[in-house]
C-alpha positions in Angstrom: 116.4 149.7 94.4 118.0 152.3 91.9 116.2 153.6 89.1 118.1 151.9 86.4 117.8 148.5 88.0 113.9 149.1 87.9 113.6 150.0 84.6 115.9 146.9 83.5 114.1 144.7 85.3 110.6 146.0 83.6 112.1 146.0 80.4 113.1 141.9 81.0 109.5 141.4 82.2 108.1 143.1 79.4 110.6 140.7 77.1 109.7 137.7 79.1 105.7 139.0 79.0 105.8 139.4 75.0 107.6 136.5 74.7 104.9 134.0 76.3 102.1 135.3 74.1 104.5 135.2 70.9 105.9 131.9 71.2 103.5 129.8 72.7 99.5 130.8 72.7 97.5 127.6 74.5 96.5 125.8 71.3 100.3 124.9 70.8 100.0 123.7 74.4 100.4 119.9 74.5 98.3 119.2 77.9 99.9 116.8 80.6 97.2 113.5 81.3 96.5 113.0 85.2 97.2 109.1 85.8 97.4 108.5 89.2 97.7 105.0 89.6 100.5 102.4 90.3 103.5 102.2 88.1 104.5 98.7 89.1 107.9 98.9 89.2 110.4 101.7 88.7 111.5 102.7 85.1 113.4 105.4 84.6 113.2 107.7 81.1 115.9 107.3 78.8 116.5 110.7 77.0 118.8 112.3 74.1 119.9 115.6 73.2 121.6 116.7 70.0 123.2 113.7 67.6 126.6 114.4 67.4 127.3 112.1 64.4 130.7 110.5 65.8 131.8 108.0 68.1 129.6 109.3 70.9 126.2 109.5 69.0 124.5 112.4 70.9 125.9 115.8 72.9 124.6 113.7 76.0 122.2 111.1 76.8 121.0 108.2 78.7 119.0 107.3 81.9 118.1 110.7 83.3 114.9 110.2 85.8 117.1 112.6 87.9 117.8 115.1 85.9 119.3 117.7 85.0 121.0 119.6 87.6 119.1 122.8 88.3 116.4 120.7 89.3 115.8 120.0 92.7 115.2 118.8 95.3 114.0 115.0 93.7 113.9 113.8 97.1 112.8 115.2 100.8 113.2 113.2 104.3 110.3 113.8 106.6 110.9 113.1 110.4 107.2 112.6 111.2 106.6 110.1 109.8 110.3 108.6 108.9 110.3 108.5 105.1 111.9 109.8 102.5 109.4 111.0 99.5 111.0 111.3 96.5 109.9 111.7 92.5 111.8 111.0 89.4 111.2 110.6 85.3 109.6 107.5 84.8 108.9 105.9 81.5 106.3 103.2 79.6 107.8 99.7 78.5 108.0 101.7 75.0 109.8 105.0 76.7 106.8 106.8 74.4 106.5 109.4 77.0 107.8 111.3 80.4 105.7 109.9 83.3 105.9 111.9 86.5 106.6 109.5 89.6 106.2 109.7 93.2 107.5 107.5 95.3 108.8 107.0 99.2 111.3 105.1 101.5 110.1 104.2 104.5 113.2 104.1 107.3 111.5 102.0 110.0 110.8 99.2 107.5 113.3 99.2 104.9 110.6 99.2 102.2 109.9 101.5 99.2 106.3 102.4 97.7 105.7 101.3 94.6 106.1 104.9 92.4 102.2 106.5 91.8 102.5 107.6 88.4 101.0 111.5 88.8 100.8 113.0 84.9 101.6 112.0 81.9 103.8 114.8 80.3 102.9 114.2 77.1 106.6 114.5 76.5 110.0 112.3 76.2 112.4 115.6 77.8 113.7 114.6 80.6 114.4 118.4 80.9 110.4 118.5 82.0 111.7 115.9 85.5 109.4 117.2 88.0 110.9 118.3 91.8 109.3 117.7 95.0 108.4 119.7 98.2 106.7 119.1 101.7 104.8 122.0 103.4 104.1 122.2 107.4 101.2 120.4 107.3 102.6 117.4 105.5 101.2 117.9 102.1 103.3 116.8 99.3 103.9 119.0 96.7 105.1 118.0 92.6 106.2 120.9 90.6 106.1 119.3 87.0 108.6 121.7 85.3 108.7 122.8 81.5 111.6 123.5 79.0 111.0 126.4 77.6 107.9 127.5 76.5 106.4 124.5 74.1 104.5 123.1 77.0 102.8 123.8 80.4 103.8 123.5 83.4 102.1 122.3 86.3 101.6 122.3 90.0 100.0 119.0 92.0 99.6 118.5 96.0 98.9 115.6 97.7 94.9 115.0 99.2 96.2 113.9 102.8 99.5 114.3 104.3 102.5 112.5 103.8 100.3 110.3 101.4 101.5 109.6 97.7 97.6 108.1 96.2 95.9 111.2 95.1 97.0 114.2 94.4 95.0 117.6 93.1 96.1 119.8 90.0 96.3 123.3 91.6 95.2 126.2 89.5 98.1 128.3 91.0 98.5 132.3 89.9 101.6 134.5 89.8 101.4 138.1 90.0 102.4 140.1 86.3 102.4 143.8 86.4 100.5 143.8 89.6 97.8 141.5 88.0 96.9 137.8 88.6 97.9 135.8 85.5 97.9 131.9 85.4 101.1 130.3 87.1 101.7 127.7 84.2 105.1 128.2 82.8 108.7 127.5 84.8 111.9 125.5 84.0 114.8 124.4 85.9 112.8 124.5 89.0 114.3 124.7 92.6 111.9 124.9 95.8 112.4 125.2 99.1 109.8 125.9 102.0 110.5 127.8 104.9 108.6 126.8 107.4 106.2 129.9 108.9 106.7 131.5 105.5 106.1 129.4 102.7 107.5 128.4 99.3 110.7 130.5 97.5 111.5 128.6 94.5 114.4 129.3 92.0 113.6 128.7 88.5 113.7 130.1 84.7 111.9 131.9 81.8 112.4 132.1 78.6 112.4 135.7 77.0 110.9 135.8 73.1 114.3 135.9 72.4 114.6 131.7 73.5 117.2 133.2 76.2 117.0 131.8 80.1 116.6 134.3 82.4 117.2 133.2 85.9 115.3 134.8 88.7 112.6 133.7 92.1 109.3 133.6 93.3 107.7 133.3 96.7 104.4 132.1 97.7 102.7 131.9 101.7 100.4 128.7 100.4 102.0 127.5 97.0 98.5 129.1 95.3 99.0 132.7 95.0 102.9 134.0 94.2 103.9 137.2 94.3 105.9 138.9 91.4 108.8 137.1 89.9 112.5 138.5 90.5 115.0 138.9 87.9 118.3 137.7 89.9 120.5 138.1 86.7 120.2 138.5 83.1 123.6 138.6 81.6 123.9 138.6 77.4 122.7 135.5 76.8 121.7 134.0 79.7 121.7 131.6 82.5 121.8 127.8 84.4 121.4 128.4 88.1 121.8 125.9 91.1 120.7 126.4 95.0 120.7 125.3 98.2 119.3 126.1 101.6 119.8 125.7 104.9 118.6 127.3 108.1 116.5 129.8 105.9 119.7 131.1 103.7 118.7 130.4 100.2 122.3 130.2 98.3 122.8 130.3 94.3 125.4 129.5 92.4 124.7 130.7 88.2 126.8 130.7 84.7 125.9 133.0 82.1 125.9 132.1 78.0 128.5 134.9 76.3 127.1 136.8 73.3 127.0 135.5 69.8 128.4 131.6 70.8 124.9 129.8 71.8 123.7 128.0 74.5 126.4 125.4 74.1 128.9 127.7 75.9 128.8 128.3 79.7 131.3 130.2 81.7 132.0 131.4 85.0 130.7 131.0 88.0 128.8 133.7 90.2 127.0 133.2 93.6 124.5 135.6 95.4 122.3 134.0 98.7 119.7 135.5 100.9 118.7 135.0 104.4 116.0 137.2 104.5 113.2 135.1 102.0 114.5 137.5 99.3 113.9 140.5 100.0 117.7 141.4 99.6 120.4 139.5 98.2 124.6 139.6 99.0 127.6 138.1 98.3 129.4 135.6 100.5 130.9 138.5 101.7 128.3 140.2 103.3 128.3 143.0 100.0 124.8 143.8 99.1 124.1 143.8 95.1 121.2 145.4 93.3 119.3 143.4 91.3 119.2 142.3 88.3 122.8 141.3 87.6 123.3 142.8 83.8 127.3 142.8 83.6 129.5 139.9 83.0 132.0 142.0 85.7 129.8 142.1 89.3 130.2 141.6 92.8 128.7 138.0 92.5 131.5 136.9 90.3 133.9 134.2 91.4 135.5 132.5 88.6 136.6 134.4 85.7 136.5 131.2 83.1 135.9 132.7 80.0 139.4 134.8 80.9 141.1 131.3 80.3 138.2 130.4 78.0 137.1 127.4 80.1 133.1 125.7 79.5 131.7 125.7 83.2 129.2 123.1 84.3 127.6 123.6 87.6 126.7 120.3 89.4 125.7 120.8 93.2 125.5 123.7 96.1 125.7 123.0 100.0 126.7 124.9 103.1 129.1 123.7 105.8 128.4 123.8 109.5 128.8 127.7 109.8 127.0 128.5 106.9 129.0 129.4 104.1 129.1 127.8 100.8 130.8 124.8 99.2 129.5 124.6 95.4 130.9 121.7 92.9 131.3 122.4 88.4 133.1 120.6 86.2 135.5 122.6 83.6 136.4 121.6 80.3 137.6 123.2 76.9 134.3 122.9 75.0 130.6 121.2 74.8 131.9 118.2 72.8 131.9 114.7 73.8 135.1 113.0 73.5 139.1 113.6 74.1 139.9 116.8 72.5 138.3 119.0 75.4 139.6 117.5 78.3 140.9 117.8 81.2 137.3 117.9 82.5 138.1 118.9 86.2 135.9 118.3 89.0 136.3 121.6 90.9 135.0 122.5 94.6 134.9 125.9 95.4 134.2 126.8 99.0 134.1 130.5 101.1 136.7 130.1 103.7 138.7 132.6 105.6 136.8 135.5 103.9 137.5 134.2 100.6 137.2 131.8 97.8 139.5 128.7 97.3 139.3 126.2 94.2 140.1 123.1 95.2 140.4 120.0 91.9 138.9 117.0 93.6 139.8 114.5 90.1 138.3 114.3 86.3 136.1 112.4 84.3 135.2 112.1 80.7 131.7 114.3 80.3 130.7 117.4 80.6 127.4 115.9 82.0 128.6 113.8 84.7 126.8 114.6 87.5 127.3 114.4 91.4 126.5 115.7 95.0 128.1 117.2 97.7 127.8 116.3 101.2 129.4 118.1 104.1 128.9 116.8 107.6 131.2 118.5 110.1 134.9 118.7 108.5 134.3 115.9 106.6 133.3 116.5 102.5 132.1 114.3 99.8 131.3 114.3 96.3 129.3 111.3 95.6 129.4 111.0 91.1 130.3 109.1 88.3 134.1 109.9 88.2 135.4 106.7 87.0 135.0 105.5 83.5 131.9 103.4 82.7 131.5 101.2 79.7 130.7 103.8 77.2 133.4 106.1 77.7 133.3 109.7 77.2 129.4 109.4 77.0 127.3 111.3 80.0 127.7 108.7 83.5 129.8 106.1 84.3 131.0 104.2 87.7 129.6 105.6 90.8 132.3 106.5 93.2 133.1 108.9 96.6 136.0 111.4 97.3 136.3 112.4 100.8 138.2 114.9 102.3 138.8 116.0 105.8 141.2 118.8 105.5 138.9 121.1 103.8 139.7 119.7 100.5 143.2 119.9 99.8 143.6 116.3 99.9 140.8 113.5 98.5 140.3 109.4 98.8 138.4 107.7 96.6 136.2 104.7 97.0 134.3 103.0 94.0 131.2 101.9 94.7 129.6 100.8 91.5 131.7 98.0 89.2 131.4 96.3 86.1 128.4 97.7 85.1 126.8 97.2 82.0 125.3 100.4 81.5 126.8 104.4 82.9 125.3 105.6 86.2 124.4 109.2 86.7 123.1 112.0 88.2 123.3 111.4 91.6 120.9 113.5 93.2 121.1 114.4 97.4 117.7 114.3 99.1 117.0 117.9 101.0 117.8 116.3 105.0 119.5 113.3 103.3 119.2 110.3 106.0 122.0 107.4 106.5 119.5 104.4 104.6 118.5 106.9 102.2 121.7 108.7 100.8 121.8 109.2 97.4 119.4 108.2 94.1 120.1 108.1 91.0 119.4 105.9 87.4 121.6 104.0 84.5 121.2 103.8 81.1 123.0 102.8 77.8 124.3 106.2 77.1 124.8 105.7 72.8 121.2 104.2 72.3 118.1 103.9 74.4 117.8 101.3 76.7 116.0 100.6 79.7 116.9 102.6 83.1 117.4 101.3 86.7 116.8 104.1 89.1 119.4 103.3 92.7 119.8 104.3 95.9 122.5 103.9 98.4 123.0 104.1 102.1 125.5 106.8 103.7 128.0 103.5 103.9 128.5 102.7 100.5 126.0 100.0 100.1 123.9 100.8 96.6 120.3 99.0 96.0 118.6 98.6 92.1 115.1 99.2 92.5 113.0 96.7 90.5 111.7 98.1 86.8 108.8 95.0 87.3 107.0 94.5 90.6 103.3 94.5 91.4 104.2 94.6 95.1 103.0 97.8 97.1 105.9 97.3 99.1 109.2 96.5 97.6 112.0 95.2 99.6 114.9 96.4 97.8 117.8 94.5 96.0 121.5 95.1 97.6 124.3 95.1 95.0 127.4 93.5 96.0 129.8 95.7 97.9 132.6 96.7 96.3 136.2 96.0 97.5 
């Protein structure tokens, strides 16, 4: 590494370092309450974020157990045992607090555990939604994520494999300078493990400046990690999304431009690794030095704030050969309502040595949220694209595009109608099985309101998971297909 990109990236530790003890000291900490017992029945949290005082009540809101975005994965498929373990923001009956939930589908019967409620977060921000992992030996591992720096963050496996009962708080360590300090502060986490290797996880800290700085970590046994990686830390910061497959680690990032606050996102960069990593290139093959300090680098792909466009990433795959696919929305500012649409749905894939925008169709938030899924030359984006009863507000109908010409050309099929409530976040699980495709939750998005958490098979068919059942077993309720 150059000598300027190790000074910059001391200098951001030593912001990020500072920060910690400036902002939050452990008295402020408001400490998460092991539960550990059964939620009967699956209630997802209902969250706000910023009153808007018009039509639309809040920036965004609604039933959010799978969010946000740069979370992930929610949900995991493993093959020894044939189930699908997944966790989401759960709720009380008063949604007084985030509840961390795991849960499982089991593919040989049909049937889905009733949730174990882990921790309580001592929280209502669905921003702290935990994510979920599975290590070689089956243990399941819950990464209960933080935003910002108000509150811990936390780090819980599972006693016996492939078991959801108990789980153990692990008093996990990062290295800092070269010294072990307490592991107990992430957001926007993203965690994959390589299997011989360990975990690499994707996530983000806040400077003393409140600004996110997006970067990675790697641990052998999920215990001890090593010294966290500045990837980029462009004026005011980052979101960052990631995917992995076949040991490449690929991110997709934003950054905030000076002086217009965290409301404004632009451009879209990407940077992936194959090598757990240790070095990072472009699609391309061109090897960048880290951290990523100017808006103008060899990770840029969009130029949005040229045409001063709001960019809002929503999902990151690979296709069959390995390169990348990744999935935003555009729009002409943060504001709910009208005045900043279009609000394109925008794929943009590495093909033929370069990258190609594709617009798949629109919808009427910034914070509708879908996944991609790419299975030979056949891609879909599974999200709430078509209008739900409260228009312009965060979800909607759930629906699938499919193309099979690379993504020139798009069909759409609705599969969620006449719903009383906006679907959203549609979350793919990491190995995403047929009976098992999709999950995500409803909720009134203009006032709280009880959430239904979903899931669909690969055909269409979408099931409500019960918010009341004392059953350990659920048999899930199919929702009419529709036409």
């Amino acid at each position: 590494m150059k000598t300027s990109s190790v000074l910059i990236t001391l200098l951001l530790l030593f912001s990020y370092s500072f920060g910690q003890q400036a902002i939050h000291p452990d008295k402020q900490y408001a400490e998460a309450k092991l539960i550990q017992k059964k939620a009967n029945g699956f209630k997802g949290i209902w969250y706000m974020n910023q009153p808007s005082n018009d039509t639309y009540v809040y920036k965004y809101s609604g039933g959010l157990a799978t969010y946000p975005a740069n979370h992930r994965p929610f949900a995991i498929y493993a093959d020894q045992v044939k189930k699908t373990f997944f966790c989401f923001g759960g709720t009380d009956e008063q949604n007084s607090t985030l509840l961390h939930n795991v849960s499982y589908y089991d593919h040989r019967t049909g049937k889905i555990a009733n949730p174990t409620i882990l921790l309580d977060k001592k929280t209502t921000d669905a921003h702290d939604n935990p994510v979920i992992s599975i290590d070689d030996d089956g243990y399941i591992w819950v990464f209960s994520t933080s935003h910002g720096v108000a509150r811990p963050s936390y780090i819980s496996r599972s006693r016996k494999p492939y078991n959801i009962k108990k789980f153990d708080i692990i008093n996990a360590t990062e290295k800092v300078g070269g010294a072990s300090k307490a592991f107990n502060n992430f957001s926007y986490f993203q965690v994959y493990y390589l299997s011989g290797k360990g975990f690499i996880a994707l996530f983000t800290k806040y400077n003393n400046k409140g600004q996110r700085v997006i970067g990675f970590n790697t641990s052998q046994n999920g215990i001890s990690w090593n010294e966290w990686q500045v990837l980029a830390h462009i004026e005011e910061g980052h979101y960052q999304i990631s995917a992995e497959q076949n040991g490449k680690i690929g991110v997709a990032f934003d950054y905030h431009p000076k002086r217009k606050g965290l409301n404004y996102r632009t451009n879209l960069y990407y940077l992936e690794t194959v090598d757990f990593g240790k070095t990072w290139k472009t699609a391309s093959g061109e090897r960048v030095q880290l951290p990523l300090t100017d808006k103008h680098n060899p990770a840029l792909i969009n130029d949005y704030a040229a045409s001063k466009l709001n960019s809002y990433l929503l999902d990151i795959n690979f296709d069959e050969s390995g390169k990348p696919l990744i999935l935003t929305i555009t729009s002409k500012g943060y504001q709910a309502g009208p005045q900043n649409a279009p609000r394109n749905w925008v794929l943009t894939r590495f093909q033929s040595a370069q990258w190609v925008n594709h617009i798949i169709t629109q919808s009427d938030s910034n914070y509708d949220m879908g996944s991609l899924y790419v299975k030979g030359d056949s891609i879909s984006v599974i999200g709430p694209t078509v209008d739900g009863p409260q228009a312009y507000n965060p979800g909607g109908e759930i629906a699938r595009w499919s193309s099979h010409d690379g993504g020139e050309n798009w069909q759409m099929t609705q599969l969620t109608k006449n719903s009383t409530m906006n679907h959203g976040y549609v979350r793919r699980p990491l190995h995403a099985q047929p009976d098992f495709y999709g999950v995500w939750a409803d909720g009134n998005a203009r006032k709280p309101s009880p959430s239904h958490l979903y899931f669909m098979h690969a055909d269409g068919q979408v099931f409500q998971l019960p918010i009341q059942n004392t059953k350990k077993l659920i048999k899930p309720q199919a929702q009419p297909l529709q036409p």
